[in-house]
C-alpha positions, -999 to +999 in steps of 0.1 A: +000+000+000+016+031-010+024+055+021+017+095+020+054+110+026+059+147+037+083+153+009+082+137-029+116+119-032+118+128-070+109+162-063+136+170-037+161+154-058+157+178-089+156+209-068+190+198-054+206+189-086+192+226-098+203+238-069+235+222-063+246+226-100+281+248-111+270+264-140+235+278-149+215+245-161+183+248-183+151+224-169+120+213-186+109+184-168+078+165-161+072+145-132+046+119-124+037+104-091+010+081-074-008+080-112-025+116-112-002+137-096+017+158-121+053+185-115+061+207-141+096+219-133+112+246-154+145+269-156+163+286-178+199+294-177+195+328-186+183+332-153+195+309-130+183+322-099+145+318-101+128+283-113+092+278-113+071+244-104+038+243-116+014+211-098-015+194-112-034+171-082-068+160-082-090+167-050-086+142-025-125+138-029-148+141-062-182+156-053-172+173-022-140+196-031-136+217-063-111+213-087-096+247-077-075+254-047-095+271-021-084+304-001-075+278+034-051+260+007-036+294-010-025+300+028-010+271+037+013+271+007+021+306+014+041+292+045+059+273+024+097+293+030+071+327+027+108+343+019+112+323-013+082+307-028+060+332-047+024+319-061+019+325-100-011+342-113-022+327-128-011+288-127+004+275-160-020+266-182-029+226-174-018+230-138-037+242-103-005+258-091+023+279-104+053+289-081+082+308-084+113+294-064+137+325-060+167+300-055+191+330-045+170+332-011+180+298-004+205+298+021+241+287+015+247+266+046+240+230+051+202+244+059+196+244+022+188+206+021+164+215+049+145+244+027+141+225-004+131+196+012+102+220+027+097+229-010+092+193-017+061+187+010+041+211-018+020+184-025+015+167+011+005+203+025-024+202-004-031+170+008-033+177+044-052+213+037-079+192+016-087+166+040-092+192+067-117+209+045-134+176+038-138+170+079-151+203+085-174+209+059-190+177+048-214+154+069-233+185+083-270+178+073-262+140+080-250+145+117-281+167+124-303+135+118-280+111+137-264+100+103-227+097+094-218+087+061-179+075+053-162+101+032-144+084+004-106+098+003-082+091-031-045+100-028-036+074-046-061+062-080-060+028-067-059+029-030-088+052-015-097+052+026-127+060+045-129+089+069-162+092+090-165+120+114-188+112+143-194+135+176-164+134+194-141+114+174-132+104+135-128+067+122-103+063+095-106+027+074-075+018+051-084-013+030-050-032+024-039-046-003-006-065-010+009-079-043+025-112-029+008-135-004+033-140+017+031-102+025-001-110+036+005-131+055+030-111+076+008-083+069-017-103+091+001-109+121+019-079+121-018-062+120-033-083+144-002-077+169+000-043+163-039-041+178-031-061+210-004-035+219-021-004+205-051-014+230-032-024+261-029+000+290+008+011+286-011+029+250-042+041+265-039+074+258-035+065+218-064+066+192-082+029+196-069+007+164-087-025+153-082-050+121-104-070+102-106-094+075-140-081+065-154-047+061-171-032+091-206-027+093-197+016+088-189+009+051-224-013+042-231+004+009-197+013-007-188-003-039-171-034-041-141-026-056-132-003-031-138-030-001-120-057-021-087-064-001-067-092+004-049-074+036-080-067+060-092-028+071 
């Protein structure tokens, strides 16, 4: 199952090859991750110090979130390094997002793998932004009458989760999938385990975590597809 990380490998890597590089170096690249996730990362070396990454990312859930960055998101990414990431207006056409990266800001100490890196996290604080949008707007009308229906999340085309907010707490369902059995069954016990200590005294103060081999009873409804594991929830 993939994992959400902070900061995109790739990403990181081709800032600090542009930023690490002797002489002025010219960049047109494209960059794909998780399927639907698109970078657009360009500089020229007539000007060397500023580069610009443009981002194309679905929202994390159809129906619910528009296609455009909202004003919470715009705000978030502004704290991206507010001293060297400016936000294009408006985006490159095919793209959401547009920034300029004024690399000259960067600082010339052993910080700099620390800023880019930062840079690189563009797409986990969309992610992050979006979800909290989803938990604090949706569900609304549906809690009034004692109903809570799971909120299907896709950050990866493949791989969606659950969220359901209910009063005083929020259930998040991963179905797991694995290509080989025997991850499975390591998978299993490792899940299974991992419950048993979550749940004992010494972790009391953690969120509750439970497995199962078949969907709960919260997801009765949702297509089949999207239940069909070979991992447990």
């Amino acid at each position: 199952m993939a994992c959400i990380d902070r900061a995109s490998p790739a990403l990181k890597q081709i800032l600090l090859k542009l930023y690490r590089a002797e002489k002025s170096i010219e960049i047109d690249h494209h960059l794909y991750e998780f399927g639907s996730v698109e970078y657009h990362i360009q500089s020229q070396a007539s000007n060397p110090l500023v580069a610009y990454l443009s981002l194309s990312i679905p929202p994390l859930c159809h129906g619910t979130l528009p296609n455009t960055l909202s004003s919470y998101t715009i705000e978030k990414i502004k704290g991206i390094c507010p001293n060297l990431v400016e936000i294009e207006e408006p985006a490159r056409e095919g793209f959401q997002l547009t920034l300029k990266l004024n690399l000259d800001h960067i600082p010339r100490n052993k910080d700099y793998v620390k800023v880019i890196e930062d840079i690189s996290t563009i797409q986990s604080v969309i992610l992050s932004s979006q979800l909290k949008e989803i938990l604090w707007n949706v569900n609304s009308d549906d809690a009034v009458q004692g109903m809570y229906k799971p909120i299907k999340v896709v950050y990866h085309p493949r791989e969606p989760f659950f969220v359901i907010r209910q009063p005083q707490k929020i259930i998040a369902i991963f179905p797991i999938r694995f290509k080989e059995k025997s991850d499975v069954i390591i998978a299993t016990a490792f899940f299974q385990e991992l419950v048993d200590v979550g749940n004992s005294d010494k972790w009391i103060k953690t969120p509750p975590c439970s497995w199962s081999a078949i969907p709960p009873p919260e997801l009765r409804g949702e297509a089949f597809e999207d239940l069909n594991t070979n991992g447990g929830l």
